[in-house]
C-alpha positions as CSV (number, residue, x, y, z in Angstrom):
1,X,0.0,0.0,0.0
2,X,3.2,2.5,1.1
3,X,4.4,1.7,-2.5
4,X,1.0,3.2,-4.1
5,X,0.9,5.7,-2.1
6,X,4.4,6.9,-3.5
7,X,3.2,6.3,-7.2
8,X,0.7,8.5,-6.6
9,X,2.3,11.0,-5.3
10,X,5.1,10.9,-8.4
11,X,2.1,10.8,-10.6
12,X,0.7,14.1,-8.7
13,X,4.3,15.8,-9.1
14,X,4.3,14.7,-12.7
15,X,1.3,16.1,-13.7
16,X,1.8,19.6,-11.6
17,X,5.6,19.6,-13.4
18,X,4.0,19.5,-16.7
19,X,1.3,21.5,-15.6
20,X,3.7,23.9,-15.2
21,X,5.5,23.7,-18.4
22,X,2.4,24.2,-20.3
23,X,1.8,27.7,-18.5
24,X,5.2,28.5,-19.3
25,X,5.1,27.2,-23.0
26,X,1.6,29.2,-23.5
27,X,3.3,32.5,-22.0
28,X,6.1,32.3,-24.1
29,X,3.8,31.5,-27.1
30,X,1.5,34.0,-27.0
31,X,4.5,37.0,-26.5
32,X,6.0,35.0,-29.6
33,X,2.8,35.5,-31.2
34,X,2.7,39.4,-30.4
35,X,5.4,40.4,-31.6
36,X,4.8,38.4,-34.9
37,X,1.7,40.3,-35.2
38,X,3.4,43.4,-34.4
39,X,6.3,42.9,-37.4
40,X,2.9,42.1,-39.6
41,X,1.3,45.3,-38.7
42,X,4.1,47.2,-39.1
43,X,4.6,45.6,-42.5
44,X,1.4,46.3,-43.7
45,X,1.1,49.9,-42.3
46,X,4.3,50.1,-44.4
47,X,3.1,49.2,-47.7
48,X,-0.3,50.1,-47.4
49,X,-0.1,54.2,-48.7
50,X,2.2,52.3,-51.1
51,X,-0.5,50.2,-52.4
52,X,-3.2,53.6,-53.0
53,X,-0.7,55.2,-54.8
């Protein structure tokens, strides 16, 4: 019974650690994502009196 008790409880840690790295891999996602939509923004604001010209 001691021995499932510590499975668990390495199953709990487990699941917390990764848990965890999702929040972080999310975070870093999403600011990688804003400032990819930034440069496109830019981009566009660029070339966009271009393109009425």
């Amino acid at each position: 019974m001691a021995k499932l008790v510590d499975i668990q409880a390495e199953v709990r840690q487990d699941l917390a650690a990764h848990g965890d790295e999702i929040a972080g891999l999310r975070r870093h996602m999403n600011d990688h994502l804003t400032s990819i939509r930034s440069e496109i923004l830019d981009q566009l604001t660029t070339l966009q009196p271009k393109a009425t010209k």
